[in-house]
C-alpha positions as a LaTeX table, in Angstrom:
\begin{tabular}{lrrr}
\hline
Residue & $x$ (\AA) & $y$ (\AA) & $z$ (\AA) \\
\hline
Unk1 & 140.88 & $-74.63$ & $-84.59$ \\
Unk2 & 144.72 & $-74.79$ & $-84.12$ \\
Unk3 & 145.96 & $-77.20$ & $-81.03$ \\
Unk4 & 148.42 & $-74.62$ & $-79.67$ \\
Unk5 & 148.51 & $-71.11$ & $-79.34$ \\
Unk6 & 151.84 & $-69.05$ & $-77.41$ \\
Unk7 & 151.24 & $-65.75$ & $-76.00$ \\
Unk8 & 154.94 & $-63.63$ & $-76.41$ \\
Unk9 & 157.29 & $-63.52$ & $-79.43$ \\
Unk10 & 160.49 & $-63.47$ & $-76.81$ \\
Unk11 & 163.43 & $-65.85$ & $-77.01$ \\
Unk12 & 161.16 & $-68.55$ & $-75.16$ \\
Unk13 & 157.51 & $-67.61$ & $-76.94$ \\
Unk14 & 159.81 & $-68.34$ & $-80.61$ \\
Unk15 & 161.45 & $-71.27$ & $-79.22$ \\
Unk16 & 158.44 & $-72.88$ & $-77.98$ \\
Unk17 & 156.48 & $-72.20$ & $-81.34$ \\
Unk18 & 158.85 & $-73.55$ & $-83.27$ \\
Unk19 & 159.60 & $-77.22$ & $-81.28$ \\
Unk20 & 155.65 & $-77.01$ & $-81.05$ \\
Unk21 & 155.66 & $-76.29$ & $-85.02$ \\
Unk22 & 157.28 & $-79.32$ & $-85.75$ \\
Unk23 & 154.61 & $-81.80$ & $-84.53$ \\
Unk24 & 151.40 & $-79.54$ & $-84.34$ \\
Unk25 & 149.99 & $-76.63$ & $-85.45$ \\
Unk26 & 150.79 & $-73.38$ & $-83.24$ \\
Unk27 & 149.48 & $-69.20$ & $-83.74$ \\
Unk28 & 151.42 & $-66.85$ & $-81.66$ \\
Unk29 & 150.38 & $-63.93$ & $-80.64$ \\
Unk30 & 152.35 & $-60.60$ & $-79.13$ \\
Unk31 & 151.83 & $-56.52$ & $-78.11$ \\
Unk32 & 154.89 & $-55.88$ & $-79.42$ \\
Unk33 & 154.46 & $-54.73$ & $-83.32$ \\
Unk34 & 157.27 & $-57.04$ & $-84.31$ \\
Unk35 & 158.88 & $-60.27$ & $-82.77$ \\
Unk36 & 162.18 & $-59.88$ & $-80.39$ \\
Unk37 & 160.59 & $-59.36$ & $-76.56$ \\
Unk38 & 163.75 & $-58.36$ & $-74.60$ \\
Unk39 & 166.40 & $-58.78$ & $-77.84$ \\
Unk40 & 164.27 & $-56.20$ & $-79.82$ \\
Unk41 & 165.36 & $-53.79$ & $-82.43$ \\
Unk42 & 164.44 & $-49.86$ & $-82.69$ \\
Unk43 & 165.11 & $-48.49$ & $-86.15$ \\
Unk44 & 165.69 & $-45.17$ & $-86.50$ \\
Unk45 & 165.79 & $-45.67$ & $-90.22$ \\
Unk46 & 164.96 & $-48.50$ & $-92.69$ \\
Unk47 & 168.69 & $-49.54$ & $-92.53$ \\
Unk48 & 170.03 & $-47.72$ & $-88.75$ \\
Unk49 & 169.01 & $-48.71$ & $-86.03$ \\
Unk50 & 169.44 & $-49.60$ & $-81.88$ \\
Unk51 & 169.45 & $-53.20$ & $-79.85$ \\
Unk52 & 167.66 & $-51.40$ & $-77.04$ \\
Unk53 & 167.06 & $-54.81$ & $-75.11$ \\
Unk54 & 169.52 & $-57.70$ & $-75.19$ \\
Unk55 & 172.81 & $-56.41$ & $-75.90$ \\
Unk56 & 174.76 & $-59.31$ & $-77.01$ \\
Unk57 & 174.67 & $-62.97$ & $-76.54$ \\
Unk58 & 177.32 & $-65.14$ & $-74.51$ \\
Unk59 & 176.54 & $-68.98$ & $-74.74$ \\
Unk60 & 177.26 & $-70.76$ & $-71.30$ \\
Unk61 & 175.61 & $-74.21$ & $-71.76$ \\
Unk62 & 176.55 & $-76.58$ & $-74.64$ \\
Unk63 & 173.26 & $-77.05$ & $-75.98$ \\
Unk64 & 172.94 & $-73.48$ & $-76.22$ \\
Unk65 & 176.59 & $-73.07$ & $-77.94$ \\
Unk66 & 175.59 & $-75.75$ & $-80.64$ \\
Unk67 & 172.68 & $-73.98$ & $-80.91$ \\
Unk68 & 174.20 & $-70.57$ & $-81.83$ \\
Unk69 & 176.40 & $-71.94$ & $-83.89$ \\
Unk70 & 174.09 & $-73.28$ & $-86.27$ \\
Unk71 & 172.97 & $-69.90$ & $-86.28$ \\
Unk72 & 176.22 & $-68.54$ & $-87.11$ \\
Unk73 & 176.91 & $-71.00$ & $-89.85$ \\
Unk74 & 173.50 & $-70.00$ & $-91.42$ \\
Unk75 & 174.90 & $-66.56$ & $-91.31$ \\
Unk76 & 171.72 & $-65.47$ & $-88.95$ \\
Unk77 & 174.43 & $-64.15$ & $-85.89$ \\
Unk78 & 177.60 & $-62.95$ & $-86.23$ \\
Unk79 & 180.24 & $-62.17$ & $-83.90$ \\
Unk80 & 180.62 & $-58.42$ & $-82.52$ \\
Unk81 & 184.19 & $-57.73$ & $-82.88$ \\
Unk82 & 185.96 & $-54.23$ & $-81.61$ \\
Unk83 & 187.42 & $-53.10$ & $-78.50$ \\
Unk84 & 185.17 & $-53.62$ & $-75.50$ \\
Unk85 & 186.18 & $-51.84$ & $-72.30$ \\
Unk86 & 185.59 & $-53.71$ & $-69.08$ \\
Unk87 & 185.67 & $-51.38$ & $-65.82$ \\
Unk88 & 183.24 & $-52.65$ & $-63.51$ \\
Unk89 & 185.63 & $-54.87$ & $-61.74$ \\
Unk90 & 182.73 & $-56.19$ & $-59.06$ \\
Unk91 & 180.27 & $-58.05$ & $-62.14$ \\
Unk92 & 180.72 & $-61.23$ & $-62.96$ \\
Unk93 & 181.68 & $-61.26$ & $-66.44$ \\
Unk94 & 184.53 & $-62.81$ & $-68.38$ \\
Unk95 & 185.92 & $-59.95$ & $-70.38$ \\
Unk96 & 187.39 & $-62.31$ & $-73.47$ \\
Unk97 & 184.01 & $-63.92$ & $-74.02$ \\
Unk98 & 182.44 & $-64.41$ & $-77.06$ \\
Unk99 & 179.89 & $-61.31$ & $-77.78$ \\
Unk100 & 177.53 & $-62.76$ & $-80.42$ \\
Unk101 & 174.79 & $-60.24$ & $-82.67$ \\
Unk102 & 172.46 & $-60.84$ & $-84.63$ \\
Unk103 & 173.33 & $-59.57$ & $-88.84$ \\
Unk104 & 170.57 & $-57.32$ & $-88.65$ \\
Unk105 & 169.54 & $-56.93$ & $-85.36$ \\
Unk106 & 169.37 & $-58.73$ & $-81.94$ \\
Unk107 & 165.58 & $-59.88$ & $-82.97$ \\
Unk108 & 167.24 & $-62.08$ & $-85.40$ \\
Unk109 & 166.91 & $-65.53$ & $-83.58$ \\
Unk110 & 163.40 & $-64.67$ & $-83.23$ \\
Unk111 & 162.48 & $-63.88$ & $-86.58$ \\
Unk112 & 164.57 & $-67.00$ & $-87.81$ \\
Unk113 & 162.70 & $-69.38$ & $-85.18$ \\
Unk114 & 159.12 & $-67.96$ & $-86.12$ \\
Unk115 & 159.61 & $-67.19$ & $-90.27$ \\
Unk116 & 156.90 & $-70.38$ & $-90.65$ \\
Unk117 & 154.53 & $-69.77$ & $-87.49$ \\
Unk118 & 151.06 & $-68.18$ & $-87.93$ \\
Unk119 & 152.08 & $-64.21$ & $-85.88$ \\
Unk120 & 149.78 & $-61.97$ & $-84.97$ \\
Unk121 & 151.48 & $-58.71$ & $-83.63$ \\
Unk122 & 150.06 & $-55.36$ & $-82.11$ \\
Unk123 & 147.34 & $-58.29$ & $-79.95$ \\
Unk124 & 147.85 & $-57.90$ & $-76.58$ \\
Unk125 & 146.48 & $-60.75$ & $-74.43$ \\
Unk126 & 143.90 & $-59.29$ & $-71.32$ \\
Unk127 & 142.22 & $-62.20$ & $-70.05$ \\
Unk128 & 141.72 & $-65.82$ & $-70.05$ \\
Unk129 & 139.25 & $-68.30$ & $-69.26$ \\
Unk130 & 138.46 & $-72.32$ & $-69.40$ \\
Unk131 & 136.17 & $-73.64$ & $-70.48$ \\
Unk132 & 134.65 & $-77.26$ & $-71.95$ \\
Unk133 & 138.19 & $-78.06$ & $-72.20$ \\
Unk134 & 139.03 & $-75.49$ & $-74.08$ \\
Unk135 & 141.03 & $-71.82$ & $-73.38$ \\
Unk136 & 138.92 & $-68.83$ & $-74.19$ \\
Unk137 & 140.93 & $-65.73$ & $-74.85$ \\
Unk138 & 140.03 & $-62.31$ & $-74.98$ \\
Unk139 & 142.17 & $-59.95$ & $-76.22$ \\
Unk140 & 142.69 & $-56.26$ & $-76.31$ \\
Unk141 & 140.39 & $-55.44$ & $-78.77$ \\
Unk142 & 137.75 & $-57.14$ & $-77.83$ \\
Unk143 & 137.95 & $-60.25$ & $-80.05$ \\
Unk144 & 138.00 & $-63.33$ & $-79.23$ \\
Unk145 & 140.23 & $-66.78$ & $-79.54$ \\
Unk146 & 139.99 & $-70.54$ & $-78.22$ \\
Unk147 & 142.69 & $-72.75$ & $-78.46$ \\
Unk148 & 143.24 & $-76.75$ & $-77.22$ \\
Unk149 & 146.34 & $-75.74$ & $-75.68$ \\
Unk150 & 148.01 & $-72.52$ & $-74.42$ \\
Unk151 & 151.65 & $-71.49$ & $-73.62$ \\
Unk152 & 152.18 & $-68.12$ & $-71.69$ \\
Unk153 & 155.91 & $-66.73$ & $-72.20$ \\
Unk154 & 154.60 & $-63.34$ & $-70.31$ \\
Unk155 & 156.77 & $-61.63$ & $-67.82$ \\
Unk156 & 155.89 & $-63.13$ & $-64.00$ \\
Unk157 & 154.13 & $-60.42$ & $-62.68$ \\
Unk158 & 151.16 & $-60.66$ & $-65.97$ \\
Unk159 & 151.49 & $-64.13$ & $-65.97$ \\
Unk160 & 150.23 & $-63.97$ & $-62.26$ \\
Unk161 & 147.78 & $-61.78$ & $-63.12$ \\
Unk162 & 146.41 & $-63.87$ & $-65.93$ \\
Unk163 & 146.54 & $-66.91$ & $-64.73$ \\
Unk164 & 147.03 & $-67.26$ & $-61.12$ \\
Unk165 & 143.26 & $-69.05$ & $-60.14$ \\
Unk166 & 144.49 & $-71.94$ & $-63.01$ \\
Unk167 & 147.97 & $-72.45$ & $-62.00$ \\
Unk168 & 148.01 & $-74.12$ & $-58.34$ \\
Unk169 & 152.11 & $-74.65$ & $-58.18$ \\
Unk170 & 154.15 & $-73.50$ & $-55.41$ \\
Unk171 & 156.29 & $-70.71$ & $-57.72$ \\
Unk172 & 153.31 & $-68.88$ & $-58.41$ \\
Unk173 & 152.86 & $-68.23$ & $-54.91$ \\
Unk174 & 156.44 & $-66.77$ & $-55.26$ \\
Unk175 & 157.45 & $-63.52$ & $-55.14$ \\
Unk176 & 159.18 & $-63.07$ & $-58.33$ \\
Unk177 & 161.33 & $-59.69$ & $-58.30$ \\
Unk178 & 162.27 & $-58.79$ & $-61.64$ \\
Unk179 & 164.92 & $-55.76$ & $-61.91$ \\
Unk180 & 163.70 & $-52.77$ & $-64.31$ \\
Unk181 & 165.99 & $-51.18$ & $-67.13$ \\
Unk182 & 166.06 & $-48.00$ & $-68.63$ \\
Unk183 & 167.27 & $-47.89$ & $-72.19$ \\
Unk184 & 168.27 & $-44.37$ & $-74.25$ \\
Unk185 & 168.92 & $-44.79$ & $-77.59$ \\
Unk186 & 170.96 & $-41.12$ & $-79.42$ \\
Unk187 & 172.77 & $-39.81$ & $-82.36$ \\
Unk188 & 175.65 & $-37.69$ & $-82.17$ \\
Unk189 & 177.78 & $-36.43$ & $-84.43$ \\
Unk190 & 180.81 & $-38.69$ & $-85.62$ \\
Unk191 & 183.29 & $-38.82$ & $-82.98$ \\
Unk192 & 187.31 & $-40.42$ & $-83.17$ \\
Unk193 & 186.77 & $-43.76$ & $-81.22$ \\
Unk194 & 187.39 & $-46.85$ & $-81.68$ \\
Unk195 & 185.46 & $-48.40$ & $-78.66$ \\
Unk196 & 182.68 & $-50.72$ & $-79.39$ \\
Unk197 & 181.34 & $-51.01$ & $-75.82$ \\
Unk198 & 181.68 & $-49.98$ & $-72.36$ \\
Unk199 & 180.64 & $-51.70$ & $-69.20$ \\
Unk200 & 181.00 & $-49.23$ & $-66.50$ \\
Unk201 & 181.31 & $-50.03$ & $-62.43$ \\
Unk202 & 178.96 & $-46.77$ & $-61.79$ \\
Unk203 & 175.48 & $-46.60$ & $-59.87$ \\
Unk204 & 173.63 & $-45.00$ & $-62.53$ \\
Unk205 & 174.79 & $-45.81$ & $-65.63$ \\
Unk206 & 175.45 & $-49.66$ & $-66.22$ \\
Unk207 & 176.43 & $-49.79$ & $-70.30$ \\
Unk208 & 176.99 & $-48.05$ & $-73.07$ \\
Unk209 & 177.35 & $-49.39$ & $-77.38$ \\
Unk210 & 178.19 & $-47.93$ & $-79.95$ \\
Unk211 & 175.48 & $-49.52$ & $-82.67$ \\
Unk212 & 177.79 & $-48.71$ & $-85.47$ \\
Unk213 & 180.64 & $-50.97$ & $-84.28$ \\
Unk214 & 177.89 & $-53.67$ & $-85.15$ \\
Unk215 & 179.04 & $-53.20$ & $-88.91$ \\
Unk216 & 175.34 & $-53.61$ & $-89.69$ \\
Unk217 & 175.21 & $-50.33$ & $-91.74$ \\
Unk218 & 177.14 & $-46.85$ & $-92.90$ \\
Unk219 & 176.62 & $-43.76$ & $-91.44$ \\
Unk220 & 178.12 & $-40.62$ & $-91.03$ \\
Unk221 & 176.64 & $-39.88$ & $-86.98$ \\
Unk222 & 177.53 & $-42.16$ & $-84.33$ \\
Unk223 & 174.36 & $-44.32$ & $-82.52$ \\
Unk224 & 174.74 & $-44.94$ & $-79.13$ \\
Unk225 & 172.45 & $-47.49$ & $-76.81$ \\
Unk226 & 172.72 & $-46.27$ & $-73.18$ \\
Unk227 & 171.23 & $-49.22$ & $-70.63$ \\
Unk228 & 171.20 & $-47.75$ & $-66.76$ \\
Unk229 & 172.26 & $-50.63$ & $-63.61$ \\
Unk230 & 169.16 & $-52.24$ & $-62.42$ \\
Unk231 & 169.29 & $-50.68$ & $-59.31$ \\
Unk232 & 168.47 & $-47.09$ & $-60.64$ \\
Unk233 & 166.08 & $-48.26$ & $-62.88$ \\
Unk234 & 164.08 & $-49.99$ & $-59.95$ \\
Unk235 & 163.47 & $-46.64$ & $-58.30$ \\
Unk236 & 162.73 & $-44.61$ & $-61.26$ \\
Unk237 & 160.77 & $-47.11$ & $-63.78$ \\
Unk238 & 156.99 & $-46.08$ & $-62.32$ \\
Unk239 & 157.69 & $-42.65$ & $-63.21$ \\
Unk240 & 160.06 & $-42.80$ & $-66.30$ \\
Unk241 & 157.33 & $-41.88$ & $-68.93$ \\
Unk242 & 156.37 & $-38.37$ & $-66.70$ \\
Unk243 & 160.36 & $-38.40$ & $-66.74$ \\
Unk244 & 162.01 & $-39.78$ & $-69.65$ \\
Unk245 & 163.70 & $-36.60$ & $-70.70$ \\
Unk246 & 164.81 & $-36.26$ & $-67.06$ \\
Unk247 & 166.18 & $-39.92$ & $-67.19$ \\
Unk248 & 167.83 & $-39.37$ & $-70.57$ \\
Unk249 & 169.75 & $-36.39$ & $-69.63$ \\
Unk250 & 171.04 & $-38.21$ & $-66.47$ \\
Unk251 & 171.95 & $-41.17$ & $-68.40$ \\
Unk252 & 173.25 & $-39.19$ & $-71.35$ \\
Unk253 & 175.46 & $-37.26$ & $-68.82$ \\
Unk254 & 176.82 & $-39.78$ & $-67.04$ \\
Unk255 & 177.93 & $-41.57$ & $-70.45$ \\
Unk256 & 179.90 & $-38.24$ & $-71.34$ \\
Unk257 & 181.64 & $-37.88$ & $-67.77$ \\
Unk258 & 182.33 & $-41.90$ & $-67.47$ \\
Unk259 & 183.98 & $-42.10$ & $-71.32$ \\
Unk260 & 185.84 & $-38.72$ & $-71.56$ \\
Unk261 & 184.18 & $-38.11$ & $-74.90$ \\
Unk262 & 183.36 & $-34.46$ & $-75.21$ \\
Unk263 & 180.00 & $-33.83$ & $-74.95$ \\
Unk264 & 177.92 & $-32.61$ & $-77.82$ \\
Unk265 & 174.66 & $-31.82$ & $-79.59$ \\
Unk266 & 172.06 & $-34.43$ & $-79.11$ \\
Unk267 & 170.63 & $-34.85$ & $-82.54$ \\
Unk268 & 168.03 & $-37.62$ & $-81.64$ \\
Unk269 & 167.25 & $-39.45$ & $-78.41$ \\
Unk270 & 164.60 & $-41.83$ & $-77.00$ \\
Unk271 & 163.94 & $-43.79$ & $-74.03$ \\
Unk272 & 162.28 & $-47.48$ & $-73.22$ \\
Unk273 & 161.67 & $-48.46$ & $-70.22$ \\
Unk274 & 162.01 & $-52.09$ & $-69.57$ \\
Unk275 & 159.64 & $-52.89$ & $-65.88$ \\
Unk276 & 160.64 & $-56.72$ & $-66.32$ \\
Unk277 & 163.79 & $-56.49$ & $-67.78$ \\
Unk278 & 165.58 & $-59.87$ & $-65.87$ \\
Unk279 & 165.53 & $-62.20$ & $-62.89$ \\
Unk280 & 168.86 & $-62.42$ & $-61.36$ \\
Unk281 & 167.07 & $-65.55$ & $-58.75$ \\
Unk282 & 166.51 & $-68.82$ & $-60.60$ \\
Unk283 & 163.35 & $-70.78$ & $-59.39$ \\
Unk284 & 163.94 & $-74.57$ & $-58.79$ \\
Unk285 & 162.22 & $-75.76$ & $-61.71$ \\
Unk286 & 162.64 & $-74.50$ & $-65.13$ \\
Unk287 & 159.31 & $-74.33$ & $-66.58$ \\
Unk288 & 155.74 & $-75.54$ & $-66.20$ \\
Unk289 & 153.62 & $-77.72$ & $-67.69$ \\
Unk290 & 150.00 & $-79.00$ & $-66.53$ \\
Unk291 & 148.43 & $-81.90$ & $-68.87$ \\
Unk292 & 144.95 & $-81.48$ & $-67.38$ \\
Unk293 & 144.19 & $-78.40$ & $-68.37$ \\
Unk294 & 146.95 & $-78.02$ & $-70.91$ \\
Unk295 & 148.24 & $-75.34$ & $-70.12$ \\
Unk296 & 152.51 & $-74.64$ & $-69.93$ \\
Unk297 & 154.76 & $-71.76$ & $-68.96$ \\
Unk298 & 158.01 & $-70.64$ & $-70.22$ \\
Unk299 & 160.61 & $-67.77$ & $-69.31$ \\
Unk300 & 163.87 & $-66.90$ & $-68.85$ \\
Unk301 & 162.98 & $-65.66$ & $-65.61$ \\
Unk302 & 162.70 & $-69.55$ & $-64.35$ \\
Unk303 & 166.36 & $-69.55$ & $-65.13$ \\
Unk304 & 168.28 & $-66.69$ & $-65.11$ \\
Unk305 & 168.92 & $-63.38$ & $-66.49$ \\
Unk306 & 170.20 & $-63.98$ & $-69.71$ \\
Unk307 & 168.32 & $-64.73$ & $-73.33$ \\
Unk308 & 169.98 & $-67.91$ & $-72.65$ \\
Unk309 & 167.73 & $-69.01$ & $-69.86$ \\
Unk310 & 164.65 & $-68.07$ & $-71.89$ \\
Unk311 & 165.75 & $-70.86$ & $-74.63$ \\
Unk312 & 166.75 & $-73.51$ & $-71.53$ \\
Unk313 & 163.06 & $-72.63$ & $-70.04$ \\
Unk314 & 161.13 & $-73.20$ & $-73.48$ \\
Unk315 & 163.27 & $-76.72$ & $-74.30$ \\
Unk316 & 162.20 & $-77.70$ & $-70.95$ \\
Unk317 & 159.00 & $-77.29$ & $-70.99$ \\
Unk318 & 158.75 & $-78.94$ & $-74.34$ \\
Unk319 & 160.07 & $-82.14$ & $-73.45$ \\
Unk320 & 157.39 & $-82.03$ & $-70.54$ \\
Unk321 & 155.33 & $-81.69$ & $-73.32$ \\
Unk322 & 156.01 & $-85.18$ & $-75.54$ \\
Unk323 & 156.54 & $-87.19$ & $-72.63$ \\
\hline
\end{tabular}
């Protein structure tokens, strides 16, 4: 029986695994078929392909920086070069930042942190229980797992849901709000730009990137990630799979009218919707960790909104864990 098992593949599920890795042995287990949680990566193709989550990284902290850097030495990131055009003049953004990628795709720090951990994908967590010391899990199809010790990376709103009648700390009893997003990924023919992204001050569409700017791969159409503000995206995410060709359009529309490009023939499109895309409200502690029952939480939406805070929330939570 391993000592550790981490429920989400995410920036803080890989993170976690990994520190964990070092010392003990760890199984991780996701829903998603491969590793990435919010920095995943849709191929259309086995080389194309869309970062339909986490659109770049930005290091703030200097742990963080050193951290991507040793990334980018070990030629895992990269940076994303291009023109960038800034217009939403009310976000909070430097516009000369750094905009760091992944070489293949934005799941790349993932997939590098978790390349010796034990991963079981398509295994989506339903319930769990304690017992004799021990966590009891029960997962979608039916089968069983118990583990010494479990970390949940979930979203807060299943992490409540899971384990709310365990976990007796004030921020459960929160109200965490986290903002949707609505992501449509299309191919057009090639078009005369050289823009590489666009971050638009409109109430409807938020940002827009062109995947081949990425210099990830060749291709003779143009991919395009569309990613709507959070504000739209809270009122339409319940119905966006009844309406996702209704959302696209709108998106889609708005990214022709905003840019000038002349629109064109849609030659593929798709839509994600992301229910807990971010949490703009940091909590006042930045993970949690119980030694009774050993049991710890860690995600970025202790922190912040960006991948950032997910990696801040898992280092937290494991030096709670070797004290």
């Amino acid at each position: 029986m391993n000592r550790y098992c981490v429920i989400g593949s995410g920036i803080s599920g890989a993170t976690i695994a990994n520190l964990l890795s070092k010392k003990y042995s760890v199984d991780l287990f996701d829903k998603a078929r491969g590793p990435g949680g919010r920095s995943s990566f849709k191929r259309l193709d086995k080389v194309k392909g869309f970062d339909h989550g986490v659109q770049y990284i930005s290091p703030k902290t200097s742990a963080f920086k050193k951290f991507i850097n040793i990334l980018i030495k070990k030629k895992i990131l990269k940076k994303w070069s291009g023109k960038h055009i800034f217009l939403n003049k009310f976000k909070n953004e430097n516009k000369n930042h750094l905009k760091i990628i992944g070489r293949k795709g934005n799941n790349d720090i993932s997939k590098y942190l978790l390349k010796n951990i034990k991963c079981y994908f398509q295994t989506e967590l339903k319930k769990i229980d304690y017992k004799e010391k021990k966590w009891v899990l029960t997962f979608s199809d039916g089968n069983k797992k118990i583990y010494e010790k479990l970390i949940l990376t979930c979203p807060f709103a299943q992490l409540s849901k899971l384990s709310r009648k365990f976990i007796k700390a004030p921020f459960i009893k929160k109200k965490v709000k986290m903002d949707a997003n609505i992501t449509v990924m299309f191919v057009i023919k090639r078009i005369n730009t050289n823009v590489s992204s666009y971050l638009f001050d409109d109430k409807i569409l938020g940002w827009a990137a062109k995947e081949n700017s990425k210099k990830r791969f060749k291709s003779y159409q143009d991919l395009w990630t569309l990613q709507s503000t959070h504000n739209w995206a809270n009122k339409m995410i319940n119905k966006n799979r009844e309406n996702k060709d209704i959302n696209s359009k709108t998106l889609i529309d708005h990214f022709f009218k905003l840019t000038g490009i002349k629109k064109t023939k849609i030659l593929f499109s798709s839509n994600h919707g992301w229910k807990y895309s971010s949490n703009s409200n940091p909590l006042k502690i930045k993970s949690y960790w119980n030694s009774s029952l050993n049991l710890g939480v860690c995600a970025d939406w202790f922190v912040g909104p960006r991948l950032e805070a997910g990696w801040i929330s898992a280092n937290d939570l494991y030096e709670k864990i070797i004290k």
